[in-house]
N, CA, C and O of each residue as an XYZ file, in Angstrom:
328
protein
N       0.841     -1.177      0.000
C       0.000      0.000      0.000
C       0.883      1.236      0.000
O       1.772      1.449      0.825
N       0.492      2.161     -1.180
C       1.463      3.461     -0.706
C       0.037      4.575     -0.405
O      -1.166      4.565     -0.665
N       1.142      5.605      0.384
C       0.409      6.283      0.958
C       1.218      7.921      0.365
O       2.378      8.293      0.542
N       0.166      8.566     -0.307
C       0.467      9.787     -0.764
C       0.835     10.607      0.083
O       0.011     10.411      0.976
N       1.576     11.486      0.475
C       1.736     12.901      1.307
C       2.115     13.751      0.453
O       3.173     13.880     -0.164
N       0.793     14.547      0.470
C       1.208     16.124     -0.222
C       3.116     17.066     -0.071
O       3.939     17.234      0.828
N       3.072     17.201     -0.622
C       4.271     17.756     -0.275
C       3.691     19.554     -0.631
O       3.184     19.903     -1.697
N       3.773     19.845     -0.246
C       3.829     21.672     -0.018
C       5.168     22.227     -0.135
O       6.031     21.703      0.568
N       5.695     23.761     -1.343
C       6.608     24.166     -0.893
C       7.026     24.928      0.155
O       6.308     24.915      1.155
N       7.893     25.510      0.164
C       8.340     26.442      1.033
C       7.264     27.781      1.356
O       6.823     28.095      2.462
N       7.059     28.292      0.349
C       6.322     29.345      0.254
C       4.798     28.486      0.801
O       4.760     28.533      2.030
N       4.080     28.048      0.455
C       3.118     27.351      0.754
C       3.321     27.400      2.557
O       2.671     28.094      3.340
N       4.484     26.383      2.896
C       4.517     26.431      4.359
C       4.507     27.828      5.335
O       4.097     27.812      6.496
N       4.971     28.893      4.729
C       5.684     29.767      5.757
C       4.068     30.891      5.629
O       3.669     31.570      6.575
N       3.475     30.840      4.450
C       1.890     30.932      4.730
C       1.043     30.849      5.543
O       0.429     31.714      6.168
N       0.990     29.555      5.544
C       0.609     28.775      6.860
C       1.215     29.297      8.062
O       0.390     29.945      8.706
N       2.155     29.258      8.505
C       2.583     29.670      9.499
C       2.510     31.080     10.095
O       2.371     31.319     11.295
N       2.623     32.008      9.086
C       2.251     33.219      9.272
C       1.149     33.689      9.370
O       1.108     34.881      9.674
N      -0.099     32.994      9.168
C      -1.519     32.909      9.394
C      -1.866     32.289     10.702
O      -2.948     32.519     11.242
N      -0.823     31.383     11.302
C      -1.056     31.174     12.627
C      -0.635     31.641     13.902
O      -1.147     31.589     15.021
N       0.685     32.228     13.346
C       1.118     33.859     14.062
C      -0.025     34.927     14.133
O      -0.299     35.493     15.190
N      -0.752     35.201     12.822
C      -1.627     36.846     12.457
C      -2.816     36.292     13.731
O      -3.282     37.019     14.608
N      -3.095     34.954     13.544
C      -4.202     34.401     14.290
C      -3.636     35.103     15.817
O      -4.196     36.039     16.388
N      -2.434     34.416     16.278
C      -2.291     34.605     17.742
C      -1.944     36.479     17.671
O      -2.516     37.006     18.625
N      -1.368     37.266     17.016
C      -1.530     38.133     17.082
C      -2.358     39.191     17.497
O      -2.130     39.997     18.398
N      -3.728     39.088     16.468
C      -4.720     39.702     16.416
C      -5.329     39.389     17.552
O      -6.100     40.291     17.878
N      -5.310     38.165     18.577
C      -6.226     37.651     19.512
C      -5.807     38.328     20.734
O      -6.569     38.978     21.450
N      -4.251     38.102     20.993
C      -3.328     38.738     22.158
C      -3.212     40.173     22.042
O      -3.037     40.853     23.053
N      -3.293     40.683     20.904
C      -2.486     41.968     21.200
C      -3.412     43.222     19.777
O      -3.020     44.385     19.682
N      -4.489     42.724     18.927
C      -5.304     43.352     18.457
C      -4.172     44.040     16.968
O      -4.442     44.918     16.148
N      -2.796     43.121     17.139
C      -2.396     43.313     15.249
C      -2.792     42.235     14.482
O      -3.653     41.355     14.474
N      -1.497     42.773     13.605
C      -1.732     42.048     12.361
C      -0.593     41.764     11.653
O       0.320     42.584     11.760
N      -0.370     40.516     10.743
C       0.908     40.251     10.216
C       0.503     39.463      8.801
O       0.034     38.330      8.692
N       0.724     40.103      8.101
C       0.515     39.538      6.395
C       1.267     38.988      6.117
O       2.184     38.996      6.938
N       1.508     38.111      4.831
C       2.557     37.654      3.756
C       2.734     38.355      2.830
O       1.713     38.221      2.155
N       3.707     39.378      2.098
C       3.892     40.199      1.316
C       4.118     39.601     -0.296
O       3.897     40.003     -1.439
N       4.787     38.205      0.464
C       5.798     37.405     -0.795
C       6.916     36.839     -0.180
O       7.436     37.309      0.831
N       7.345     35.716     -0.841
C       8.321     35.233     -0.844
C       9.344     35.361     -2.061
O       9.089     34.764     -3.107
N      10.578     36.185     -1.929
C      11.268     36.312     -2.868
C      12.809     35.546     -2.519
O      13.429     35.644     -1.460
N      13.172     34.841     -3.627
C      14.417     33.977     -3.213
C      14.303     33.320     -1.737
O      13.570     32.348     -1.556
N      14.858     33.740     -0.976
C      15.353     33.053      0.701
C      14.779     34.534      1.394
O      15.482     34.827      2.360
N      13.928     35.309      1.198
C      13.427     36.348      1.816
C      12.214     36.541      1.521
O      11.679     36.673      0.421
N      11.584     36.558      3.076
C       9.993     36.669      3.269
C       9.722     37.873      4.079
O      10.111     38.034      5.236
N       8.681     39.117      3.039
C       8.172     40.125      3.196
C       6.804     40.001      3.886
O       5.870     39.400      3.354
N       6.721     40.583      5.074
C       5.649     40.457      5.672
C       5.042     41.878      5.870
O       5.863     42.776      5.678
N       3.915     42.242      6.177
C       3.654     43.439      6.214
C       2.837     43.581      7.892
O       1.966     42.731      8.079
N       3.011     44.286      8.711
C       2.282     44.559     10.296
C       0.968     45.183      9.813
O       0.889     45.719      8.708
N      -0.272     45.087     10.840
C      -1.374     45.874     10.430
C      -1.519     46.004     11.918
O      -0.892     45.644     12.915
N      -2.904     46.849     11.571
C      -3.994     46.837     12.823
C      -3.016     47.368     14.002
O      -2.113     48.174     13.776
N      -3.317     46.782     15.406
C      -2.799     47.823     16.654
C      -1.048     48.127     16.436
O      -0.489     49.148     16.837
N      -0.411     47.064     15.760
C       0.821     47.478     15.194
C       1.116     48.213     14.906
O       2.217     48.582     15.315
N       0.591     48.795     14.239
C       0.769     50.127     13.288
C       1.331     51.629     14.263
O       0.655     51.961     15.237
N       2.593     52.439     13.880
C       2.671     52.784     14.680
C       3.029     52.302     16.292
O       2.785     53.047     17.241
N       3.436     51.406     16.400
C       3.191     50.992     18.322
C       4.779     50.852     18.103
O       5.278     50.141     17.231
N       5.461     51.593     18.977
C       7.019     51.410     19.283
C       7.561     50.119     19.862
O       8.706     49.961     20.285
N       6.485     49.115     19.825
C       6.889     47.976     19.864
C       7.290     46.910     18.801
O       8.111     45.993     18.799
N       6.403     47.383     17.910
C       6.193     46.964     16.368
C       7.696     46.234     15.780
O       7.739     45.347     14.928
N       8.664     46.739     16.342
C      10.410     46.366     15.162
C      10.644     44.808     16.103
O      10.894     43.770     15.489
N      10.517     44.827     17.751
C      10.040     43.426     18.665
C       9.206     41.914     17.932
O       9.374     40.704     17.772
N       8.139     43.141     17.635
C       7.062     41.855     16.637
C       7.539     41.407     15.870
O       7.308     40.271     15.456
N       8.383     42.207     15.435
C       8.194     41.792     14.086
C       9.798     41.381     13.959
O      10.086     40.962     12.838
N      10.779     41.422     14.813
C      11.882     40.268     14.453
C      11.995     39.701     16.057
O      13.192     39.520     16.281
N      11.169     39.356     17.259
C      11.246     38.512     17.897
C      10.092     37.560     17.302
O      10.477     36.519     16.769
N       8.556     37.856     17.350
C       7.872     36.846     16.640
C       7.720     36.422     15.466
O       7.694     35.223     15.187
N       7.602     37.340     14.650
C       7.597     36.891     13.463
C       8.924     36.403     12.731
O       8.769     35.598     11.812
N       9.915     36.719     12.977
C      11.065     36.722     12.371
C      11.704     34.895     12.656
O      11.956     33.885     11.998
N      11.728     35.581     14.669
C      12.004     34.426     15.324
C      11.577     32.848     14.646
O      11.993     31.867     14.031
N      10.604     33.382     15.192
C       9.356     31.821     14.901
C       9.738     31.322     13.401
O       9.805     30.102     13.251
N       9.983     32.118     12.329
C      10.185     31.700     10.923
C      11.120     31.085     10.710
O      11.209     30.097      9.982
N      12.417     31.905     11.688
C      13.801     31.107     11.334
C      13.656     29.617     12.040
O      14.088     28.608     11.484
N      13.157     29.600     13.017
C      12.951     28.259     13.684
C      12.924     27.090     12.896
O      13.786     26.214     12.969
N      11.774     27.056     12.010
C      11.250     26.059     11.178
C      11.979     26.843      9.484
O      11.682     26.092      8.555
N      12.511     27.659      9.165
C      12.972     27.959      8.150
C      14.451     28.717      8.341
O      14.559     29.831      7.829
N      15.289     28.305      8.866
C      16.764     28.750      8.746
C      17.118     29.461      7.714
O      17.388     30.650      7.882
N      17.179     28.948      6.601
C      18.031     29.919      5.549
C      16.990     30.961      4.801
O      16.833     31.168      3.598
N      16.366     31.516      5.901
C      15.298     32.672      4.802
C      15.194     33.412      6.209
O      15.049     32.955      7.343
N      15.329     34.803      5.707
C      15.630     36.116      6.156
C      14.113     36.833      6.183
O      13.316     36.293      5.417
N      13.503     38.178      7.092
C      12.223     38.293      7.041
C      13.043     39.670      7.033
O      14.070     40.060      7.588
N      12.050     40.259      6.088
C      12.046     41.834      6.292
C      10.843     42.353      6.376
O      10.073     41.413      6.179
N      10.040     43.640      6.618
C       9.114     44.457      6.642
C       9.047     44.946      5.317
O      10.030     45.501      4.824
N       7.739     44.766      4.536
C       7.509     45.286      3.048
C       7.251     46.998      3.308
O       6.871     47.500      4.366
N       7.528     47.619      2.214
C       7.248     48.761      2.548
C       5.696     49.254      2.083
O       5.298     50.385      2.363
């Protein structure tokens, strides 16, 4: 018997993941965190909502979002889209 497993790429995965960040985001703390794109080994994300503006915002966005990405994705770099 074989058994299929989808395989998903990269981009596909880090989607996902960043939708389950925006999830805990928006719930804890009333932001927001998009997918901008994935270009080469660099993923553009964009902050929304209570983010915006909050001098905490550069934290979010390379302790959680950044963090959490390299975890499960090492060789890809996160920047803020403009």
């Amino acid at each position: 018997m074989t058994i299929n497993i989808p395989q998903f790429t990269d981009e596909e995965r880090i989607a996902a993941l960043i939708e389950q960040l925006d999830a805990y985001i928006a719930q804890y703390h009333g932001g927001a965190v998009e997918l901008v794109g994935v270009e080469g080994k660099k993923v553009k994300v964009r902050l929304g909502g209570a983010c915006l503006n909050c001098p905490l915002s550069p934290a979010t966005l390379q302790g959680w979002v950044a963090g959490t990405i390299k975890q499960f994705f090492p060789d890809y770099d996160v920047e803020e889209a403009a």
